[in-house]
N, CA, C and O atoms as a DFTB+ gen file, in Angstrom:
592 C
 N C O
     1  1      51.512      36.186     -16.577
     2  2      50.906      36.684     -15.370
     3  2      49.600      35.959     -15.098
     4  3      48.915      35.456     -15.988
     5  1      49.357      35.945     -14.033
     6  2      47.971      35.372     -13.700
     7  2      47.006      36.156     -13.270
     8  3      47.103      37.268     -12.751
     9  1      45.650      35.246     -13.614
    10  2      44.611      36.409     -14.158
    11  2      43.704      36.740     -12.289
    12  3      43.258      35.830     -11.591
    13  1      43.686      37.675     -12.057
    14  2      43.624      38.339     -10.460
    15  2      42.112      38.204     -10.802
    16  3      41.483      38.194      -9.744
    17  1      41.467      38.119     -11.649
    18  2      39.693      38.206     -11.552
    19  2      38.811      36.937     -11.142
    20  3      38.887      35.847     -11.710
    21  1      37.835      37.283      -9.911
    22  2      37.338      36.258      -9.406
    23  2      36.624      35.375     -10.637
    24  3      36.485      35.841     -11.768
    25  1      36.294      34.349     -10.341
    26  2      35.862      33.443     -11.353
    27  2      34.478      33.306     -11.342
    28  3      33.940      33.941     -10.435
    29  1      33.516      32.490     -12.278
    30  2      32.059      33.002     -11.939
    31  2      31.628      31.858     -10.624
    32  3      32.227      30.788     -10.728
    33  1      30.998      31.927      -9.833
    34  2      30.719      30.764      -8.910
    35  2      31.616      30.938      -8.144
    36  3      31.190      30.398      -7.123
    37  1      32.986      31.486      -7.830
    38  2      33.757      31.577      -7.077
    39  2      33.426      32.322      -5.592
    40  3      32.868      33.418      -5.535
    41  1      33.913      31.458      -4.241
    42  2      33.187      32.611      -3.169
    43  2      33.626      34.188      -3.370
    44  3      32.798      35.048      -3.071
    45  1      34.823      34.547      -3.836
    46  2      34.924      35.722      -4.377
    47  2      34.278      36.758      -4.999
    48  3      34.306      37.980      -4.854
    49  1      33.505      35.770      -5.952
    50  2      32.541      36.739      -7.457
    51  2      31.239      36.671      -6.752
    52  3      30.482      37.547      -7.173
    53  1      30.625      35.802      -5.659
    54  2      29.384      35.888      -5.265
    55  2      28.942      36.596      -3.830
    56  3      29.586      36.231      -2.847
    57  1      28.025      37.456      -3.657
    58  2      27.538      38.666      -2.676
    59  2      27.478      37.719      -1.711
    60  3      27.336      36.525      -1.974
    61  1      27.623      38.373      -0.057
    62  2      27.563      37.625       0.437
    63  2      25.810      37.466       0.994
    64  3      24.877      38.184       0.634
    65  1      25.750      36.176       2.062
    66  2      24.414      36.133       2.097
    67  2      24.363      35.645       3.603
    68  3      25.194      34.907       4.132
    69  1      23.252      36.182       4.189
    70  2      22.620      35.406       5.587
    71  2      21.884      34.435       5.908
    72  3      21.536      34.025       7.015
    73  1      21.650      34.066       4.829
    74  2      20.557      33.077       4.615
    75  2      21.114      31.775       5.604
    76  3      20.690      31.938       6.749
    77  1      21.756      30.817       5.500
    78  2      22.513      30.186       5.816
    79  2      22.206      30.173       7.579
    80  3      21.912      29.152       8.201
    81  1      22.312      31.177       8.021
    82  2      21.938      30.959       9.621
    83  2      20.699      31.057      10.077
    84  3      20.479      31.222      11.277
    85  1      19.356      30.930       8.810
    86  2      18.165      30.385       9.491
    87  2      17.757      29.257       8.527
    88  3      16.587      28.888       8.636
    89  1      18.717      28.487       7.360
    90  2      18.294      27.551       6.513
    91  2      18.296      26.776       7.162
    92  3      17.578      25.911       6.659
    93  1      18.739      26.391       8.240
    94  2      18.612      24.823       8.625
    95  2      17.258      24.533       9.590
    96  3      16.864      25.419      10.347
    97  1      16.677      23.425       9.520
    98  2      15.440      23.360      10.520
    99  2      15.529      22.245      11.321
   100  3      15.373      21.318      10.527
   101  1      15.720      21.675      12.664
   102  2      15.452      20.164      13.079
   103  2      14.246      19.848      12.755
   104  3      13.118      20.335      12.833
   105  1      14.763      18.892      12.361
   106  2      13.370      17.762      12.193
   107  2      13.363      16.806      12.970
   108  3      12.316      16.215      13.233
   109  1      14.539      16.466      13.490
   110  2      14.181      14.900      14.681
   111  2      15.639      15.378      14.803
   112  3      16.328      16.136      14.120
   113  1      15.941      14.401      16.320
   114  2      16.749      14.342      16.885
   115  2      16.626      13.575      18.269
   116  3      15.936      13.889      19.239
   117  1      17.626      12.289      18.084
   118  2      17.437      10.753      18.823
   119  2      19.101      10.813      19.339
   120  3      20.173      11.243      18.912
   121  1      18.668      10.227      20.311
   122  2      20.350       9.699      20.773
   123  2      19.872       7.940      20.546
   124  3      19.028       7.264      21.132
   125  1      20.850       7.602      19.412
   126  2      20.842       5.956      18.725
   127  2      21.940       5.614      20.020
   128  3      22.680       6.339      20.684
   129  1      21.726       4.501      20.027
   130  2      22.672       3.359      20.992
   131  2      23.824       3.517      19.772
   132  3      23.900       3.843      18.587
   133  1      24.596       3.098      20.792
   134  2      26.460       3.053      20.178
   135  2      26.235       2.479      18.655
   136  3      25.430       1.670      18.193
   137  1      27.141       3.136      18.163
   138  2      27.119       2.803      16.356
   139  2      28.819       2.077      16.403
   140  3      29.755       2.791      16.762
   141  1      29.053       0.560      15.987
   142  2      30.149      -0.047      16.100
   143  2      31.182       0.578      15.326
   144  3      30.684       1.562      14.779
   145  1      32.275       0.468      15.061
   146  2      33.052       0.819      14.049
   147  2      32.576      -0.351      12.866
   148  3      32.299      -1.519      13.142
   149  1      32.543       0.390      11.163
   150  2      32.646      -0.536      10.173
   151  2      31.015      -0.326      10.120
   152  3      30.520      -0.787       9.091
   153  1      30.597      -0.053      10.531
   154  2      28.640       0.609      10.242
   155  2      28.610       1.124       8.885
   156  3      29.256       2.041       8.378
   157  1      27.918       0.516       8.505
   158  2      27.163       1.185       6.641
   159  2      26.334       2.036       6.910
   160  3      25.628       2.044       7.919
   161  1      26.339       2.811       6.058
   162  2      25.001       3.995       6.613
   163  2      24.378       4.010       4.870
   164  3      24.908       4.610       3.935
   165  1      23.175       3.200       4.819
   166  2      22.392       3.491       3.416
   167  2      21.326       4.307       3.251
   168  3      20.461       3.832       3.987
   169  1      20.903       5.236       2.722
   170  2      19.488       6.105       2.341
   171  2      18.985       5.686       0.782
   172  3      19.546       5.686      -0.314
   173  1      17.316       5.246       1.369
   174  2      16.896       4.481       0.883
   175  2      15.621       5.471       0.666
   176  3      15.249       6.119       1.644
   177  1      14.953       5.614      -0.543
   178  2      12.975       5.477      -0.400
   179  2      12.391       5.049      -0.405
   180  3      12.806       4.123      -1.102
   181  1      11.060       4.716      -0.054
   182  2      10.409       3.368      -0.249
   183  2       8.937       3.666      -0.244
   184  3       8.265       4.114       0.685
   185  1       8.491       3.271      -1.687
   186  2       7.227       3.701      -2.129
   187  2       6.020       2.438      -1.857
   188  3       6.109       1.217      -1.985
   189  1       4.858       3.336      -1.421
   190  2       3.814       1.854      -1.104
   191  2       3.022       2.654      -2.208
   192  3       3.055       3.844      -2.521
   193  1       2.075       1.250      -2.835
   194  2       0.747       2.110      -3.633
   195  2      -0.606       1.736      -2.423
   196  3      -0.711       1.161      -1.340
   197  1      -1.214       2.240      -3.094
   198  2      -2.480       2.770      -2.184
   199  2      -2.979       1.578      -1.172
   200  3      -3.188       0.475      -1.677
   201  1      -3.160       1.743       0.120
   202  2      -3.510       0.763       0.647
   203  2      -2.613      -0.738       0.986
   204  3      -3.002      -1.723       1.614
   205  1      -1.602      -0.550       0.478
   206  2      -0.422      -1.914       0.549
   207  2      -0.048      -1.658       2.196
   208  3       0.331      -0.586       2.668
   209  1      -0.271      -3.019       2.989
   210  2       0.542      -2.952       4.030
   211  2       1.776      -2.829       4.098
   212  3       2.086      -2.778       5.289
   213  1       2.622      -2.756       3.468
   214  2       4.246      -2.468       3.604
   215  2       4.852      -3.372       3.948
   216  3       4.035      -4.286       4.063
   217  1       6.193      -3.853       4.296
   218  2       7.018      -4.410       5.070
   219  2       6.411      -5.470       5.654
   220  3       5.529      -5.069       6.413
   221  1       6.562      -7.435       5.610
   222  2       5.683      -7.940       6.614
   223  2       6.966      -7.600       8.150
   224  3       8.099      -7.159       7.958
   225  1       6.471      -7.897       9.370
   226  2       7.064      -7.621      10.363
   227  2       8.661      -8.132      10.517
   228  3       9.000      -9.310      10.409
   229  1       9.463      -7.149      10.756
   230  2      10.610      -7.838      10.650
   231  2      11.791      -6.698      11.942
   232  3      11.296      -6.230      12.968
   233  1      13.043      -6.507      11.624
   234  2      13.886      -5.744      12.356
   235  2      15.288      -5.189      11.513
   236  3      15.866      -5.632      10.521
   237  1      15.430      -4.539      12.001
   238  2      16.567      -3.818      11.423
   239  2      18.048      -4.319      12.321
   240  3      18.040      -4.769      13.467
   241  1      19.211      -4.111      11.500
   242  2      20.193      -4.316      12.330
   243  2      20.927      -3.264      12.765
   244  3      21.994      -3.230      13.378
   245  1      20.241      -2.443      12.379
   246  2      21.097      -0.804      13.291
   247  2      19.762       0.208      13.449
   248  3      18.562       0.039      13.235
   249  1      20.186       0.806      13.702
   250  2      19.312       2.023      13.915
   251  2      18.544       2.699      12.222
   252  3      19.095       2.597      11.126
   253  1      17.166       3.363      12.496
   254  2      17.134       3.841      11.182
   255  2      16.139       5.134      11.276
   256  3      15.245       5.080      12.121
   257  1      16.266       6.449      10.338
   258  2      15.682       7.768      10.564
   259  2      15.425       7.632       9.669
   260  3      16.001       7.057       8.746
   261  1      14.171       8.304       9.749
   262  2      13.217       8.440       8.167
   263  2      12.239      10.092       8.068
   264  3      12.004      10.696       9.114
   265  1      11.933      10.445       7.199
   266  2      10.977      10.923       6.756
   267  2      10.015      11.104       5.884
   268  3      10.193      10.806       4.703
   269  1       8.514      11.769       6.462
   270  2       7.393      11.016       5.490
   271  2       7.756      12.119       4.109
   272  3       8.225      13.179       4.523
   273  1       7.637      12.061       2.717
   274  2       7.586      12.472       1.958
   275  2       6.133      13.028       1.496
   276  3       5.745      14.174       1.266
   277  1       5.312      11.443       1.437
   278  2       4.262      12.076       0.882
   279  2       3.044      10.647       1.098
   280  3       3.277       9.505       0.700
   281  1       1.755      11.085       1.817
   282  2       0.908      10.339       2.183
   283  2       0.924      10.215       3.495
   284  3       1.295      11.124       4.237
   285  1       0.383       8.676       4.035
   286  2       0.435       8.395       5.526
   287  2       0.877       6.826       5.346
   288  3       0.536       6.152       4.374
   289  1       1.707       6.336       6.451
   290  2       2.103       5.459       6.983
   291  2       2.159       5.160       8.199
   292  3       2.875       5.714       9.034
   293  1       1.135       3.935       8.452
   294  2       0.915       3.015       9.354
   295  2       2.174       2.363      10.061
   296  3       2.723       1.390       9.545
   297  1       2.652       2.950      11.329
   298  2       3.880       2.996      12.013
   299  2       3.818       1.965      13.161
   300  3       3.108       2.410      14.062
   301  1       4.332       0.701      13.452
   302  2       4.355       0.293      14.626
   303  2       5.434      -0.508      15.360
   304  3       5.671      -1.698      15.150
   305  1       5.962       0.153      16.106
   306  2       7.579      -0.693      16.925
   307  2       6.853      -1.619      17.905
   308  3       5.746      -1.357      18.375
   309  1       7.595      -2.773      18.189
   310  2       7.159      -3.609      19.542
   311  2       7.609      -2.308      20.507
   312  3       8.295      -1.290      20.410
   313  1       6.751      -3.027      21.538
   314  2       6.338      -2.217      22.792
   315  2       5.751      -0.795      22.893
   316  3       5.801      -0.212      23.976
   317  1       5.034      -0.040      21.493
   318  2       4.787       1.475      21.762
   319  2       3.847       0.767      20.590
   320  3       4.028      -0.041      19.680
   321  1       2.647       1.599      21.179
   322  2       1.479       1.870      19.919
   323  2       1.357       2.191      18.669
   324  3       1.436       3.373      18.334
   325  1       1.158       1.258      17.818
   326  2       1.111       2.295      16.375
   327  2       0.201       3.518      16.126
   328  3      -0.894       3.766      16.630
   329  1       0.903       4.202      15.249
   330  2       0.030       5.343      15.049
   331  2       0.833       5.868      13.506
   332  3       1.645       5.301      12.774
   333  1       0.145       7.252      13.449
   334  2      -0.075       7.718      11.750
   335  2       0.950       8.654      12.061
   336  3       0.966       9.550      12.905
   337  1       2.253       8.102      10.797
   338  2       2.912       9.241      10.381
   339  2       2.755      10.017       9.391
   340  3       2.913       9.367       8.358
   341  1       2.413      11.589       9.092
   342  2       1.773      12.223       8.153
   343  2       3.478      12.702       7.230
   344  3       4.673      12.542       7.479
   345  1       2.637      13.358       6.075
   346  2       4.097      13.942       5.162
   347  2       4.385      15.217       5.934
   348  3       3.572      16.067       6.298
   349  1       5.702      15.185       6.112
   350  2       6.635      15.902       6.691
   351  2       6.764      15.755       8.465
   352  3       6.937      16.660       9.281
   353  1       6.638      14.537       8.659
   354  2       6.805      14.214       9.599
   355  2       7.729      13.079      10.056
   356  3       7.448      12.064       9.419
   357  1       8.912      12.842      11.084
   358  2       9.693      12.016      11.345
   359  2       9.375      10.717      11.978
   360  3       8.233      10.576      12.416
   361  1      10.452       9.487      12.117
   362  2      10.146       8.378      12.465
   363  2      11.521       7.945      12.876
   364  3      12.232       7.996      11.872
   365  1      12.126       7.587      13.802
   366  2      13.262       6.479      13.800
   367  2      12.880       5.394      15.099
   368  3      12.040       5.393      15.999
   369  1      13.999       4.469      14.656
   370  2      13.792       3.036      15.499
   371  2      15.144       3.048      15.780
   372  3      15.975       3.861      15.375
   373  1      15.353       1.843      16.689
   374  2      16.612       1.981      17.472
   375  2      17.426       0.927      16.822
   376  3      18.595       0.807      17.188
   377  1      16.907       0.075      15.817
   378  2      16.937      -1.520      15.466
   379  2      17.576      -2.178      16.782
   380  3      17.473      -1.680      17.903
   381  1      18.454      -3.732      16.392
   382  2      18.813      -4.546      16.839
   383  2      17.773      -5.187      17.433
   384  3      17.272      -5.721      16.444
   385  1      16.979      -5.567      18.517
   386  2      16.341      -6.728      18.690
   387  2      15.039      -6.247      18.730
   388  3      14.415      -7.049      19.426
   389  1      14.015      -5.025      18.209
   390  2      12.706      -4.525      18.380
   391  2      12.237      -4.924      17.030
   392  3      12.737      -4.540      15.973
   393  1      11.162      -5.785      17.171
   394  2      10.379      -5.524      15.796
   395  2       9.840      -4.463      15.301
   396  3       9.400      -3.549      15.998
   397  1       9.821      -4.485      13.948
   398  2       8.999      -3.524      13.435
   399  2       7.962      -4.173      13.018
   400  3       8.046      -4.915      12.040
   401  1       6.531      -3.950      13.867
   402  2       5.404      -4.591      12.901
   403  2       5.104      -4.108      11.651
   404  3       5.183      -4.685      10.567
   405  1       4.730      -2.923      11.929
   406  2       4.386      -2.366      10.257
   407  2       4.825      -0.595      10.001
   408  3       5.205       0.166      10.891
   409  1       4.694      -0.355       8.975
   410  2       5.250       0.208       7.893
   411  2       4.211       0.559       6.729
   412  3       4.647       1.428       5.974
   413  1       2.990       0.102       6.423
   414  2       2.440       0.019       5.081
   415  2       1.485       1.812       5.043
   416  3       1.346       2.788       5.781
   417  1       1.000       1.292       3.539
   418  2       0.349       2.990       3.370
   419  2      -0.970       2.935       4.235
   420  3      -1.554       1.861       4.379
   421  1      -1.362       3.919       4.719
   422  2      -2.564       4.011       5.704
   423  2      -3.295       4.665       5.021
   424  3      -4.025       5.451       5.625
   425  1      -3.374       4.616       3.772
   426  2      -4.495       5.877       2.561
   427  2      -4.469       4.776       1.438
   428  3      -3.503       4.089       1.107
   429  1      -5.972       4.758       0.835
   430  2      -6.174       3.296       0.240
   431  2      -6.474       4.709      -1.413
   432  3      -7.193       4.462      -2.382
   433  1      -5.951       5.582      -1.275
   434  2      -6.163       7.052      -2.295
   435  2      -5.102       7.580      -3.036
   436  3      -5.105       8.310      -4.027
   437  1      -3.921       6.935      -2.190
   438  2      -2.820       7.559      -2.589
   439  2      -1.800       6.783      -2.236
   440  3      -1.946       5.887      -1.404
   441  1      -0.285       7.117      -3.014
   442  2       0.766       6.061      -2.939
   443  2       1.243       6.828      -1.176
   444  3       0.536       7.473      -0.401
   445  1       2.402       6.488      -1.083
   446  2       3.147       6.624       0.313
   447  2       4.542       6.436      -0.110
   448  3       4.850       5.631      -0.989
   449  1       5.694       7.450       0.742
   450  2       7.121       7.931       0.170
   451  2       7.059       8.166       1.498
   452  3       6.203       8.508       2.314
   453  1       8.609       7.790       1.482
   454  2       9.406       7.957       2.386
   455  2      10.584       7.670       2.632
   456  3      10.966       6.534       2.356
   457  1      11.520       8.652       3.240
   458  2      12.983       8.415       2.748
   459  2      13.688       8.150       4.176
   460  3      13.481       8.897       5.132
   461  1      14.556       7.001       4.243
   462  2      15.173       6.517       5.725
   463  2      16.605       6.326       5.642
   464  3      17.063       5.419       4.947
   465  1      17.322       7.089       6.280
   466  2      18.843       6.476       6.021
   467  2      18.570       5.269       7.620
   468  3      17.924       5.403       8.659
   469  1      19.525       4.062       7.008
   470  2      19.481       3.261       8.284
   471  2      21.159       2.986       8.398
   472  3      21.745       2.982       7.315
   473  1      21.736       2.825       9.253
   474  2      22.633       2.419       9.727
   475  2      22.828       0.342      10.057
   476  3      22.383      -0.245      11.044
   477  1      23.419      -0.150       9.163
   478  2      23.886      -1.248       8.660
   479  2      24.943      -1.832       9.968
   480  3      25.899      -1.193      10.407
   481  1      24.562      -3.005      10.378
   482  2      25.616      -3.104      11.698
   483  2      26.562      -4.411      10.786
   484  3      26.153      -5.445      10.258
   485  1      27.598      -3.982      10.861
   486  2      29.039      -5.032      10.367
   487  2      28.506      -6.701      10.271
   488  3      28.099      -7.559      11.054
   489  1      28.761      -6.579       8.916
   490  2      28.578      -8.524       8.579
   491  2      26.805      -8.974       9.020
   492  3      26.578     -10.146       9.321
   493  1      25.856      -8.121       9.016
   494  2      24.572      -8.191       9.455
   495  2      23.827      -7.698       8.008
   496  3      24.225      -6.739       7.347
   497  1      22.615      -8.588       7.638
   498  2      21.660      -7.516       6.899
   499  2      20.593      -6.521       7.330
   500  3      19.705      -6.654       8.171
   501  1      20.835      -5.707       6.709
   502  2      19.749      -4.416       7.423
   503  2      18.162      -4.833       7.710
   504  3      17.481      -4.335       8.607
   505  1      17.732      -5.800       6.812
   506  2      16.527      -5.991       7.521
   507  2      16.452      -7.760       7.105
   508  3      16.785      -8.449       6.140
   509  1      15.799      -7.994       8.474
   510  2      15.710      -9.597       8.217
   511  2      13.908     -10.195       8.966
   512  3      13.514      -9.990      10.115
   513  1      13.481     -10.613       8.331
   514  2      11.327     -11.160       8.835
   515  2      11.821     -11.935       9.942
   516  3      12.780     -12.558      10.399
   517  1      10.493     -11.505      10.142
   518  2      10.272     -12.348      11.888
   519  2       9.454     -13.380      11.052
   520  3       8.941     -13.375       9.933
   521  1       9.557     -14.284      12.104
   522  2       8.988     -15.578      11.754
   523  2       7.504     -15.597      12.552
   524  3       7.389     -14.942      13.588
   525  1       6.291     -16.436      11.983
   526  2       5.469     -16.378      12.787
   527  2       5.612     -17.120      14.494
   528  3       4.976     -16.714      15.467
   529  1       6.221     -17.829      14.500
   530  2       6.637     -18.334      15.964
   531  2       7.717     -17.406      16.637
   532  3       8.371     -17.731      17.628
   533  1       7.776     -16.707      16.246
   534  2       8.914     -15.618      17.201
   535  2       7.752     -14.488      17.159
   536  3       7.451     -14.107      18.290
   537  1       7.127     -13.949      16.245
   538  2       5.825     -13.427      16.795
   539  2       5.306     -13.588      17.966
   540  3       5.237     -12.813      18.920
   541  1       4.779     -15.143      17.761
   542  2       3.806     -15.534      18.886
   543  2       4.633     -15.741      20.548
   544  3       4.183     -15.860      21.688
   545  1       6.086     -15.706      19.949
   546  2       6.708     -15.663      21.671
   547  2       6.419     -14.269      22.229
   548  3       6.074     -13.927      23.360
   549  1       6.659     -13.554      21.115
   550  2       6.999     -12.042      21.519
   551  2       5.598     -11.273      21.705
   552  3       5.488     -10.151      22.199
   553  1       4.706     -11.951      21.297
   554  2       3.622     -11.195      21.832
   555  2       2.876     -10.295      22.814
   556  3       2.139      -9.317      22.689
   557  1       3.482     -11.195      24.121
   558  2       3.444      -9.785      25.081
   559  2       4.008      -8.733      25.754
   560  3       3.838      -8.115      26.804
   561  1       5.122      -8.733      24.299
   562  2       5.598      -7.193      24.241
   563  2       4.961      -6.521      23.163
   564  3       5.723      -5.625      22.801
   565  1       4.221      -6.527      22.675
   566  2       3.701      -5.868      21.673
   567  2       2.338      -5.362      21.799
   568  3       1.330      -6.039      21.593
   569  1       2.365      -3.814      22.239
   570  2       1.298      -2.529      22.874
   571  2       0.418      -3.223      22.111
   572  3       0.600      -3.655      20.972
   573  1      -0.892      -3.338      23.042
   574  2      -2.513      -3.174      22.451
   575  2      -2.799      -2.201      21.382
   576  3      -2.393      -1.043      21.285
   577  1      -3.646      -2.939      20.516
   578  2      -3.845      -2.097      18.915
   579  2      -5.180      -1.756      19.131
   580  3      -5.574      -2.071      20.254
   581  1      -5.976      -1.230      18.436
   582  2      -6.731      -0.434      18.378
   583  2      -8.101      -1.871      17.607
   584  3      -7.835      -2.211      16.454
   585  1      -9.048      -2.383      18.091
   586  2      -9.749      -3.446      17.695
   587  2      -9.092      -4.791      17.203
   588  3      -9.449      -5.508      16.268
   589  1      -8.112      -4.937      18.017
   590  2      -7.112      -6.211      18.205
   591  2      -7.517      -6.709      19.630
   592  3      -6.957      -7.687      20.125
């Protein structure tokens, strides 16, 4: 005969709970440009120590969402102003042809975390440097900085 008693961990053996319909919280929410078929989707962290500019300027080949973990990071897309993303606060880019200038820790006190899933576009690497002469073409798309 078989044994009729719920098992431990089983949804059976465990009370039920409400929790569940206020656990979830948005944190961001983007409508990304079309995602191709054959898209990688990687989640990544990426730790700066104190004061490191991060990333030199480069682009992504798909789209990418992030959040701050812990510290501040110095945020800047071509064409929109950089500014300070704090911990527990969101970030995404659209990739394909926008630079990302920077990325690095904005606290010369403390490291910087942050976790990004990016979306990988077919037969492309997820991130590839700008060159300084594609800089200097692209320059006047890239928002006025703050004592620049």
């Amino acid at each position: 005969m078989a044994n009729k008693e719920p098992t431990a961990g089983s949804a059976e053996s465990r009370p039920g709970s409400e929790a569940w319909k206020t656990a979830l919280t948005v944190l961001q929410s983007a409508n990304p440009p079309f995602v191709p078929e054959g898209v990688e989707a990687t989640t990544v962290i990426i730790e700066f120590p104190p004061g490191d500019p991060g990333t030199p300027p480069h682009r992504h080949s798909g789209p990418a969402f992030g959040y701050m973990l812990e510290g501040e990071m110095l945020f800047e897309l071509e064409g929109e102003p950089e500014r300070v993303i704090k911990a527990g606060e969101t970030f995404w880019e659209p990739g394909g042809d926008v630079i990302h200038y920077q990325d690095g820790n904005n606290r010369t006190d403390s490291r910087s975390r942050f976790v990004v899933t990016m979306l990988c576009a077919p037969g492309q690497p997820m991130l590839t440097l700008v060159d300084d002469e594609e800089l200097a073409r692209r320059r006047h798309l890239r928002a006025p900085r703050p004592g620049v």
